[in-house]
PyMOL Python script that loads the backbone (N, CA, C, O; Angstrom):
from pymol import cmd

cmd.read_pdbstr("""\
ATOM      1  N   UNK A   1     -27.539 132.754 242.028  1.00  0.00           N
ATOM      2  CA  UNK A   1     -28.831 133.073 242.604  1.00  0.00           C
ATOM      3  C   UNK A   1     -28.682 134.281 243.505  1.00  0.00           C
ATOM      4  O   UNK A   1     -27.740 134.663 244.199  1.00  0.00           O
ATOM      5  N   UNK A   2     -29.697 134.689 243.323  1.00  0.00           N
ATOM      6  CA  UNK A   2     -29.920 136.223 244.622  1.00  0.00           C
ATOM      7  C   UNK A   2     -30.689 135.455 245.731  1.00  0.00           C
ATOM      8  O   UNK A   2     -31.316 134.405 245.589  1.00  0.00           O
ATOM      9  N   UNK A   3     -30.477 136.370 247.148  1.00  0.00           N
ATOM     10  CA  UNK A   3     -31.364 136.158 248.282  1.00  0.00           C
ATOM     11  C   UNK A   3     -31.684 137.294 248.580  1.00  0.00           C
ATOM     12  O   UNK A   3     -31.007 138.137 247.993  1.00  0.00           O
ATOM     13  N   UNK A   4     -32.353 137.641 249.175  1.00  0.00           N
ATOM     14  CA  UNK A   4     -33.204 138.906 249.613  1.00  0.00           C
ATOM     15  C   UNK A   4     -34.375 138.487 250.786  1.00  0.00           C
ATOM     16  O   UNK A   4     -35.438 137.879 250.665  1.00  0.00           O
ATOM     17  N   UNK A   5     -33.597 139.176 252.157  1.00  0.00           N
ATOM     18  CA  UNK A   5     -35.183 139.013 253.200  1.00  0.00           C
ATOM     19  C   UNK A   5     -35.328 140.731 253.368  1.00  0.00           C
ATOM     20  O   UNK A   5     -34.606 141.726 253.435  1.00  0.00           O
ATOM     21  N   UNK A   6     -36.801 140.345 253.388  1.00  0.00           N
ATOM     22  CA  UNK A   6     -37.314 141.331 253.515  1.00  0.00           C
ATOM     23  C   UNK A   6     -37.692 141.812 255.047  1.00  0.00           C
ATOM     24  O   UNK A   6     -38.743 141.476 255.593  1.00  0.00           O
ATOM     25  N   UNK A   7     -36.972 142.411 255.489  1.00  0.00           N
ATOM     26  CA  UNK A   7     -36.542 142.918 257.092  1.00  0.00           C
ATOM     27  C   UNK A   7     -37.894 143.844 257.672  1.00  0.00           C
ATOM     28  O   UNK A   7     -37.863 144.258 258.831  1.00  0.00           O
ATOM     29  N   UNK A   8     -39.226 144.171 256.667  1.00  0.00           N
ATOM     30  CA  UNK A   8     -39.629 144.156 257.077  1.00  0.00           C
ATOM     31  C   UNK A   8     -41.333 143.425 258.040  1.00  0.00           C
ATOM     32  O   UNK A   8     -42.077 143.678 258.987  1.00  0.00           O
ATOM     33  N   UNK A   9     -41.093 142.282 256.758  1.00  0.00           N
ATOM     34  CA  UNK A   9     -41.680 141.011 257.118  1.00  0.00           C
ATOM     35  C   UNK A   9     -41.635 139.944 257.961  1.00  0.00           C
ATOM     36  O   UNK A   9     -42.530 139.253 258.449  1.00  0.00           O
ATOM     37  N   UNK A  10     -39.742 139.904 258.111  1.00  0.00           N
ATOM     38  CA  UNK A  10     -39.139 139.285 259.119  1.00  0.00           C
ATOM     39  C   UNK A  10     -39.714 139.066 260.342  1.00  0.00           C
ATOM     40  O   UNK A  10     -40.270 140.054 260.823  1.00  0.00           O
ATOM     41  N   UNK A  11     -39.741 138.041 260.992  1.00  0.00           N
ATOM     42  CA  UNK A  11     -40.405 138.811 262.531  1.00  0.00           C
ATOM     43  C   UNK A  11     -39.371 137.490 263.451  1.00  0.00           C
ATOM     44  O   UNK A  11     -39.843 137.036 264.494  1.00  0.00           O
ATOM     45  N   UNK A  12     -38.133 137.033 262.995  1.00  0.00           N
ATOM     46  CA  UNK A  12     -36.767 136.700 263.739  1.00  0.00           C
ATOM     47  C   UNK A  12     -37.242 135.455 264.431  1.00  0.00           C
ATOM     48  O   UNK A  12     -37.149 135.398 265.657  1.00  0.00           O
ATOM     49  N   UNK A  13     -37.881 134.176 263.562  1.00  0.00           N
ATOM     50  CA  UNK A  13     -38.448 132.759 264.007  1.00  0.00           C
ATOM     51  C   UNK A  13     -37.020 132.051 264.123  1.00  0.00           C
ATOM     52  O   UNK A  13     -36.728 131.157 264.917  1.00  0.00           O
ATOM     53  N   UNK A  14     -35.967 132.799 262.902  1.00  0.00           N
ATOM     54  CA  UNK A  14     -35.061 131.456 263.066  1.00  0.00           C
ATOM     55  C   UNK A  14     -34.639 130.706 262.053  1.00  0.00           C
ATOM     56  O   UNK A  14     -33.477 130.654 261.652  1.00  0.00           O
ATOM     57  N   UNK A  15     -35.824 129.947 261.500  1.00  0.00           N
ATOM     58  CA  UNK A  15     -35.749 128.775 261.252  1.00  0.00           C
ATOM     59  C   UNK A  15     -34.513 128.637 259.654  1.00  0.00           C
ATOM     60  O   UNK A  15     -33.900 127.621 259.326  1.00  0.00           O
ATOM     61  N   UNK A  16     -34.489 129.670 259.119  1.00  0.00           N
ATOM     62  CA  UNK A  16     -33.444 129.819 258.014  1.00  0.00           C
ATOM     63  C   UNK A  16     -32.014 129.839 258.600  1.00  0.00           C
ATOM     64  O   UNK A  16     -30.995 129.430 258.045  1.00  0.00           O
ATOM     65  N   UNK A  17     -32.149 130.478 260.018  1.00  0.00           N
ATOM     66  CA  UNK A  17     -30.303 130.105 259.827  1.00  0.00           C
ATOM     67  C   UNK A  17     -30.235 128.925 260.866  1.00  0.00           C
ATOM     68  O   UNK A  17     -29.178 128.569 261.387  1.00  0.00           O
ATOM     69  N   UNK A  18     -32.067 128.069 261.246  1.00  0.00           N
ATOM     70  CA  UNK A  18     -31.506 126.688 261.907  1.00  0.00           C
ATOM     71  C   UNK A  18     -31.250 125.873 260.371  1.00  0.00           C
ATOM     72  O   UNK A  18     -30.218 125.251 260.122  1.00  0.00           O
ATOM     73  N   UNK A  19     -32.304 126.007 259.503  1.00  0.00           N
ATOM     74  CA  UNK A  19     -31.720 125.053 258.075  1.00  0.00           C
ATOM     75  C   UNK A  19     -30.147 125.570 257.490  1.00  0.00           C
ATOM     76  O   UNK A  19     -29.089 124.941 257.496  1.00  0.00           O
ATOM     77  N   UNK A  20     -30.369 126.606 257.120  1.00  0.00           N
ATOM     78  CA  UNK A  20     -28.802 126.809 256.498  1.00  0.00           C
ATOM     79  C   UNK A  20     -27.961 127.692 256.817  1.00  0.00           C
ATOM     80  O   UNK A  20     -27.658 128.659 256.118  1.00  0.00           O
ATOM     81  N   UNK A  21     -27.299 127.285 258.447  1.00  0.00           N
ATOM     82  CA  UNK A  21     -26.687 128.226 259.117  1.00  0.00           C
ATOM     83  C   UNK A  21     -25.337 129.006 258.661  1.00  0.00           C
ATOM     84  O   UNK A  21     -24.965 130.080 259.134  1.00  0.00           O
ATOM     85  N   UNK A  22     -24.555 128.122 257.463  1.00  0.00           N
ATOM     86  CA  UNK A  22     -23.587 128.770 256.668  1.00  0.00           C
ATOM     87  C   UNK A  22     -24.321 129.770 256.107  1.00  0.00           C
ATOM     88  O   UNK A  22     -23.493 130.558 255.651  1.00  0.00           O
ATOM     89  N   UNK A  23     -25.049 130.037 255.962  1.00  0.00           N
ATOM     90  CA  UNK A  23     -25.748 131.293 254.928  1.00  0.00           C
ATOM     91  C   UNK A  23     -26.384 132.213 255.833  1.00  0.00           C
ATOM     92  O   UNK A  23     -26.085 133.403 255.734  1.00  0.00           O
ATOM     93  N   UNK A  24     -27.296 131.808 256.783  1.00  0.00           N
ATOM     94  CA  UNK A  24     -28.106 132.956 257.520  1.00  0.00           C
ATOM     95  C   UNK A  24     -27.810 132.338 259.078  1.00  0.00           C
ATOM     96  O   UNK A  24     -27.756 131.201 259.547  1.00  0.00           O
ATOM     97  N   UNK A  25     -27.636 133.821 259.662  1.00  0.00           N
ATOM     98  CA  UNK A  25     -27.335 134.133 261.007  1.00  0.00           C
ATOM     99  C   UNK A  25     -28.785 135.215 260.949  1.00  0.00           C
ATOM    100  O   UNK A  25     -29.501 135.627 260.036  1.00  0.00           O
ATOM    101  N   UNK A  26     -28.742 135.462 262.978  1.00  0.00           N
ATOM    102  CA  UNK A  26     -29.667 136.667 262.802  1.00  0.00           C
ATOM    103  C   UNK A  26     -28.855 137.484 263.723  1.00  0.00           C
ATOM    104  O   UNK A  26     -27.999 137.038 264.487  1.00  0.00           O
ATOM    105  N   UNK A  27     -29.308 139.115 263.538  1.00  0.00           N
ATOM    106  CA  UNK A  27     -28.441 140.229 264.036  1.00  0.00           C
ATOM    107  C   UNK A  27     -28.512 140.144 265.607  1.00  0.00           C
ATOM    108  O   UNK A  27     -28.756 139.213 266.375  1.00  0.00           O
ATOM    109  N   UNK A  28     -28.135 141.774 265.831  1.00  0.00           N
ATOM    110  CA  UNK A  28     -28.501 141.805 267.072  1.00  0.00           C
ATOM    111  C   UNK A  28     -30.084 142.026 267.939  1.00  0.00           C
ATOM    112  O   UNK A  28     -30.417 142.105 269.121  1.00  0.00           O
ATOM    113  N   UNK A  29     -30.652 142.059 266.871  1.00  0.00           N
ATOM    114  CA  UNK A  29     -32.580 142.508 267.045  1.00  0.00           C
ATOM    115  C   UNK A  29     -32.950 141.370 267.061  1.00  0.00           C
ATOM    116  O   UNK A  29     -34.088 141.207 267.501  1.00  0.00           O
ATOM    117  N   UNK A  30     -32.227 140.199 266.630  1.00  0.00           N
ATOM    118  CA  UNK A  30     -33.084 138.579 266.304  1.00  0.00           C
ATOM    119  C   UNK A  30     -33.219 138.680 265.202  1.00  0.00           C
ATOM    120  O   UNK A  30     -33.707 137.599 264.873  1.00  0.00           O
ATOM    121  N   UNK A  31     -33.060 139.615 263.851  1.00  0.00           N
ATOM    122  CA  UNK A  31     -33.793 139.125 262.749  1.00  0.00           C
ATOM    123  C   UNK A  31     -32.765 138.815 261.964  1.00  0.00           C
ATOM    124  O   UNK A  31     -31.601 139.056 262.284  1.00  0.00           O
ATOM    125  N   UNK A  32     -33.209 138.094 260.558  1.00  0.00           N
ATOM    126  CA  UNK A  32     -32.447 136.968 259.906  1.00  0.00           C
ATOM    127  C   UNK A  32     -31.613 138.111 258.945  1.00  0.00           C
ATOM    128  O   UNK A  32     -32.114 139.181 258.599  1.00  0.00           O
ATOM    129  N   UNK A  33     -30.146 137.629 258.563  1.00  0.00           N
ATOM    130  CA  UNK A  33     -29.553 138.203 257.649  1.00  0.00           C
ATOM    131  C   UNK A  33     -28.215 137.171 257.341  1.00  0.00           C
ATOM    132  O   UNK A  33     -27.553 136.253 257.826  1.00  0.00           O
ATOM    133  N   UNK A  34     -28.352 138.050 256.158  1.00  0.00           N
ATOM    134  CA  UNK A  34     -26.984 136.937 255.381  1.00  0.00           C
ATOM    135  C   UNK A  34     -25.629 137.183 256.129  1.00  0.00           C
ATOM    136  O   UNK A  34     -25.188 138.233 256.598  1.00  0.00           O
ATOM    137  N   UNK A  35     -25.066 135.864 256.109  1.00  0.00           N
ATOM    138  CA  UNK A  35     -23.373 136.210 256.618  1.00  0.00           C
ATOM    139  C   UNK A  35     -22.568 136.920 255.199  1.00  0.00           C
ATOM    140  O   UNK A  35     -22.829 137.117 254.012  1.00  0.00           O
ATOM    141  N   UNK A  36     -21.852 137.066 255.808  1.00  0.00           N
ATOM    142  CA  UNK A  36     -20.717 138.012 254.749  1.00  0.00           C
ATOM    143  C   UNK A  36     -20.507 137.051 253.400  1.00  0.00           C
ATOM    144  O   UNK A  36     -20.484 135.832 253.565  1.00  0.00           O
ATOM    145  N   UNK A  37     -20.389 137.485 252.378  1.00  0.00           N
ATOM    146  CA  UNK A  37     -20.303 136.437 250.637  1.00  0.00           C
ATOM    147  C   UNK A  37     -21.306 135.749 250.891  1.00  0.00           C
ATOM    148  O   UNK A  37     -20.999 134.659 251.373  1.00  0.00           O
ATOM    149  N   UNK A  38     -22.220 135.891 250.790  1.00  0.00           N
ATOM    150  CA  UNK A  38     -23.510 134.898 250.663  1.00  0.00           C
ATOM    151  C   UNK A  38     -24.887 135.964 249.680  1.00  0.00           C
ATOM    152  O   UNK A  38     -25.954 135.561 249.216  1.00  0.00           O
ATOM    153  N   UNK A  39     -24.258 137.447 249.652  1.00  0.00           N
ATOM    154  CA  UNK A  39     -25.671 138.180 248.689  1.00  0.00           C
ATOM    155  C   UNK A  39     -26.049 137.142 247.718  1.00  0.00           C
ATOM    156  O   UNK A  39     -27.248 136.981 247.493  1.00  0.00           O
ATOM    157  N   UNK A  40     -25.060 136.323 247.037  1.00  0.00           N
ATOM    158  CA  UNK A  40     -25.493 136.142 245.463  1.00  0.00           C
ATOM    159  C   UNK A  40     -24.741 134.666 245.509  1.00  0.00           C
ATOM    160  O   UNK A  40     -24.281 134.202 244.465  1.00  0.00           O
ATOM    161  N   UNK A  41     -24.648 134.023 246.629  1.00  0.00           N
ATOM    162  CA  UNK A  41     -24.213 132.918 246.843  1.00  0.00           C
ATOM    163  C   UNK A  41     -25.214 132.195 246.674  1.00  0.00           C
ATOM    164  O   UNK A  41     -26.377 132.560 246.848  1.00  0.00           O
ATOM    165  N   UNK A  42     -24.550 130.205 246.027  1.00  0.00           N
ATOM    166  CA  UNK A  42     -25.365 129.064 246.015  1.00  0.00           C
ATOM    167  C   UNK A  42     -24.565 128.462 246.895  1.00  0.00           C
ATOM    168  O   UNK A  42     -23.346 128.352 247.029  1.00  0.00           O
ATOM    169  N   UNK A  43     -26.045 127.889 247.786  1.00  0.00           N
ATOM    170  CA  UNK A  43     -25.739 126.966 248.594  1.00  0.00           C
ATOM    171  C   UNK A  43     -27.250 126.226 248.839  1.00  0.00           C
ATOM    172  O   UNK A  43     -28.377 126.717 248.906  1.00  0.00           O
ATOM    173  N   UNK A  44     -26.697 124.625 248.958  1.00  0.00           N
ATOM    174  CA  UNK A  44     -27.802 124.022 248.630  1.00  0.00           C
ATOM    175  C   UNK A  44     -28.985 124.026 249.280  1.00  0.00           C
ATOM    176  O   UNK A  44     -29.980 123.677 248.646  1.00  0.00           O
ATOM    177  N   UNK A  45     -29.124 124.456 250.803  1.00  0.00           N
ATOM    178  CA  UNK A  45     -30.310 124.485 251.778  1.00  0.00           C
ATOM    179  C   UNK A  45     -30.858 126.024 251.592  1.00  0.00           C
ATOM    180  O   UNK A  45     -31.909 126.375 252.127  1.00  0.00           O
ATOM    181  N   UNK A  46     -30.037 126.941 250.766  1.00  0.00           N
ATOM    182  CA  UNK A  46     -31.193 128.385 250.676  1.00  0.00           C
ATOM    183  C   UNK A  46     -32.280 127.916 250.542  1.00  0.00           C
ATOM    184  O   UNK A  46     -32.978 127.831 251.553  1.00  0.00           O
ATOM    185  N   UNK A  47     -32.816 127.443 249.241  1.00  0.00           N
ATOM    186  CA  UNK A  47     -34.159 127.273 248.869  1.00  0.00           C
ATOM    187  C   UNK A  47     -35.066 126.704 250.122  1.00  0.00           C
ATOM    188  O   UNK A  47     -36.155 127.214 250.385  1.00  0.00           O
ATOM    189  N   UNK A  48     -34.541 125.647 250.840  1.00  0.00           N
ATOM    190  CA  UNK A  48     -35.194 124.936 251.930  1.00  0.00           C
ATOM    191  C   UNK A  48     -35.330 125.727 252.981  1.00  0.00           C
ATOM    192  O   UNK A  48     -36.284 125.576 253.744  1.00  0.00           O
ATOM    193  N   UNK A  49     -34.581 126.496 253.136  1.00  0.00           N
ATOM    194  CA  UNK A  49     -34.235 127.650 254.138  1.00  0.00           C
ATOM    195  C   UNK A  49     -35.540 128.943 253.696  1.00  0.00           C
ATOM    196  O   UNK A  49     -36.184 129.489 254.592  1.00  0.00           O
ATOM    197  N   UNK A  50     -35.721 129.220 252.470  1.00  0.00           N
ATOM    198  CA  UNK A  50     -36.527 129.918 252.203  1.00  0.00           C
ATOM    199  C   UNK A  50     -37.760 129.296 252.425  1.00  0.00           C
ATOM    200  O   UNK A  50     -38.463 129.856 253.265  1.00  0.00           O
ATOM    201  N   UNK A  51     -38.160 128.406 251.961  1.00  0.00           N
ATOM    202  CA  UNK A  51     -39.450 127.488 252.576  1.00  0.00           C
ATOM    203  C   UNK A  51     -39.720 127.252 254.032  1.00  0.00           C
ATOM    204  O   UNK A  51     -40.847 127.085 254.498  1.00  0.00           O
ATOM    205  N   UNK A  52     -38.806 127.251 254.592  1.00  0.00           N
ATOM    206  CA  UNK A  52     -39.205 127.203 255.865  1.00  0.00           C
ATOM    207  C   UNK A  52     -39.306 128.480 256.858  1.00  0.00           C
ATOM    208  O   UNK A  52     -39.610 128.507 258.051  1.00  0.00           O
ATOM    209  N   UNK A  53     -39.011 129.351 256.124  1.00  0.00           N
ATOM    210  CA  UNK A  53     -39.122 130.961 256.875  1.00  0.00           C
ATOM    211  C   UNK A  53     -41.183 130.664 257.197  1.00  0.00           C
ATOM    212  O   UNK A  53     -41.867 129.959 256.454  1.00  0.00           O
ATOM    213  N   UNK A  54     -41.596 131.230 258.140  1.00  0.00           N
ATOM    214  CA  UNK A  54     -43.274 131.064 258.116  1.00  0.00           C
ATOM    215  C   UNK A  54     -43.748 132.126 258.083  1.00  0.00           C
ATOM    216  O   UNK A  54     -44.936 132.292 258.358  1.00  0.00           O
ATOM    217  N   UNK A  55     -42.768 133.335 257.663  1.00  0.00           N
ATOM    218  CA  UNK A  55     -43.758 134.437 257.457  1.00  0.00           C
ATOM    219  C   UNK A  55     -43.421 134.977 255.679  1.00  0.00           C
ATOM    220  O   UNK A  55     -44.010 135.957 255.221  1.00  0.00           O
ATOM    221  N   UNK A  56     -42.449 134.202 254.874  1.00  0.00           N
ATOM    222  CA  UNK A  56     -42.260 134.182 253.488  1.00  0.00           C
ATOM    223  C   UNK A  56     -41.225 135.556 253.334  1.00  0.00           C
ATOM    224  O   UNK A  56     -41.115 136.139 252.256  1.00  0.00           O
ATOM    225  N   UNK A  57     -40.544 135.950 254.474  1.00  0.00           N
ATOM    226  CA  UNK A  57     -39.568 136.689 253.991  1.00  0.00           C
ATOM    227  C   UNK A  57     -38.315 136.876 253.162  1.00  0.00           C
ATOM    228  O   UNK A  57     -37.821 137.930 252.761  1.00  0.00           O
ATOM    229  N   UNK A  58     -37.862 135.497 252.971  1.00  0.00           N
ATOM    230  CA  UNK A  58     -36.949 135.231 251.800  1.00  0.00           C
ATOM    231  C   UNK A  58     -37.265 134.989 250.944  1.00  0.00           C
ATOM    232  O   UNK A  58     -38.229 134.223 250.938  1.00  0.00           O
ATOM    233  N   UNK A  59     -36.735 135.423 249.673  1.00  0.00           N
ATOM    234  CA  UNK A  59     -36.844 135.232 248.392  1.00  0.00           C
ATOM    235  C   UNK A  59     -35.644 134.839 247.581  1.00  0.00           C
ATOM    236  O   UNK A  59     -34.503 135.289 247.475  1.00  0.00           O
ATOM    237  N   UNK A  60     -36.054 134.220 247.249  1.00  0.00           N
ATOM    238  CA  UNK A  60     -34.323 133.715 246.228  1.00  0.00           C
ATOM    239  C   UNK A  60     -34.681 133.544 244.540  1.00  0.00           C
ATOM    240  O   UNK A  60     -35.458 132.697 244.100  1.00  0.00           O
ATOM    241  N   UNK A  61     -34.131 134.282 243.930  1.00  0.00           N
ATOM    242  CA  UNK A  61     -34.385 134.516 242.304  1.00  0.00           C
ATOM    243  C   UNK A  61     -33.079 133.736 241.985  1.00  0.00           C
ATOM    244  O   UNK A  61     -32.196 133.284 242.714  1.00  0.00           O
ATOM    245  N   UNK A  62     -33.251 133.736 240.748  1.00  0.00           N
ATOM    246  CA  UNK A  62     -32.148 133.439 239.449  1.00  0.00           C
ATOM    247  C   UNK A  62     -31.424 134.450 238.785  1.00  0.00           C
ATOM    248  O   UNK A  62     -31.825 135.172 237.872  1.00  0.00           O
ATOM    249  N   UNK A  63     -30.497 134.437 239.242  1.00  0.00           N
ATOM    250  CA  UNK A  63     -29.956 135.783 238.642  1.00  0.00           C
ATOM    251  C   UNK A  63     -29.109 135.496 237.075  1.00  0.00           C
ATOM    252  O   UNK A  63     -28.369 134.517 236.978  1.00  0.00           O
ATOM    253  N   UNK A  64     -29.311 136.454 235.899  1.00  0.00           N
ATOM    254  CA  UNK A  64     -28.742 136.381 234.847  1.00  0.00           C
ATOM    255  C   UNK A  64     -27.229 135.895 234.455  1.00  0.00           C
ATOM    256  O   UNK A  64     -26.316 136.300 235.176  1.00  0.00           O
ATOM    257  N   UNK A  65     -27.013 135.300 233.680  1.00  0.00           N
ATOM    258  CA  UNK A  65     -25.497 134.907 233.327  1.00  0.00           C
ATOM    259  C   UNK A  65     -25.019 136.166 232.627  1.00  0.00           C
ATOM    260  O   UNK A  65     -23.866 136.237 232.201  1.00  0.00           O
TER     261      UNK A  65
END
""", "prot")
cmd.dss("prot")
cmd.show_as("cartoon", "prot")
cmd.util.cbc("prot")
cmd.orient("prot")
């Protein structure tokens, strides 16, 4: 799977790296970004993590085999 936030939608609530803090931290501005090996990483709370962003800045696709 891919993740992708869109940094400029972001507005640094949180709530993705309170659900899936192995995957998302936020910088030094507050806003959300992936930790290091996680671009194209599965892990099971992304999706939940993406649902709970409240301004819909993450996106997580399916990426091709």
């Amino acid at each position: 799977m891919h993740i992708d936030i869109d940094k400029d939608i972001c507005i640094g609530a949180g709530q993705c790296a309170l659900t899936a803090p192995d995957v998302f931290t936020q910088d030094d501005d507050g806003y959300s970004t992936l930790l290091p090996g996680h671009e194209d990483g599965d892990h099971p709370l992304v999706r939940e993590a993406a649902r709970a962003c409240p301004v819909g800045a993450i996106t997580v696709s399916e990426t091709a085999s």
